[in-house]
C-alpha positions in Angstrom: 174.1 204.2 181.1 176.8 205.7 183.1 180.4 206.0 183.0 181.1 204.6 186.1 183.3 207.2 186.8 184.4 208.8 189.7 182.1 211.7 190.9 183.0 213.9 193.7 184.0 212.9 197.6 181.9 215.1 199.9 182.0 214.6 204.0 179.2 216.0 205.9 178.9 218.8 208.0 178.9 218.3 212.8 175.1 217.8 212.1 175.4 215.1 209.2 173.9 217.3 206.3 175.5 217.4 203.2 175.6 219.5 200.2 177.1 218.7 196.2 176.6 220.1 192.9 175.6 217.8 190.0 174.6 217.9 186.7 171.0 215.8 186.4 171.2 212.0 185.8 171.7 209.2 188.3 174.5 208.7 190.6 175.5 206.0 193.1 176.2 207.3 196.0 178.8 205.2 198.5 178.7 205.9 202.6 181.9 205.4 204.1 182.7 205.0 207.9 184.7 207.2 209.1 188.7 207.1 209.3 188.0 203.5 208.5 186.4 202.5 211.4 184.2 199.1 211.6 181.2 200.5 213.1 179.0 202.4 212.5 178.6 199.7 209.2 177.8 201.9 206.3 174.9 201.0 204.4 174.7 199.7 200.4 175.1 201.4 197.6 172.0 204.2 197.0 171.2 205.5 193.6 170.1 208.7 193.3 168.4 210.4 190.9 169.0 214.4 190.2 166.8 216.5 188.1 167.2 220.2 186.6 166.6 223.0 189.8 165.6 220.7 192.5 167.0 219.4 195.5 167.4 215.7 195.8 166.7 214.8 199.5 168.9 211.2 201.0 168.5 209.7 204.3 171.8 207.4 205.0 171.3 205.3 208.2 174.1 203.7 209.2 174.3 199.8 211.0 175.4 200.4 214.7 175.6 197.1 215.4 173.6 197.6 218.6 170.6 195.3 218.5 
């Protein structure tokens, strides 16, 4: 089981990707909107697994609100 602590705060890049080094194990990863704004809404929690030498891929899709 986890600590629960805090991990690292990353903000992605003008086309959305993102990059962070971790040691393997699972994380939970938190979307925030950004500067606090209420839309986009950001999604739930995601846990993520990372193993040894590999890339772990994510796809956060955010809730526009436009239906």
């Amino acid at each position: 089981m986890g600590s629960g602590a805090f991990t690292a705060d990353v903000r992605s890049g003008a086309d959305g990707r993102f990059r962070v080094r971790l040691s393997p194990g699972t994380y939970v990863l938190q979307a925030l909107p950004e500067h606090g704004a209420p839309l986009p809404r950001p999604p739930a929690a995601l846990r993520v697994r990372v193993y040894v030498r590999h890339f772990t891929k994510v796809t956060i899709a955010y809730d526009t609100g436009i239906r």
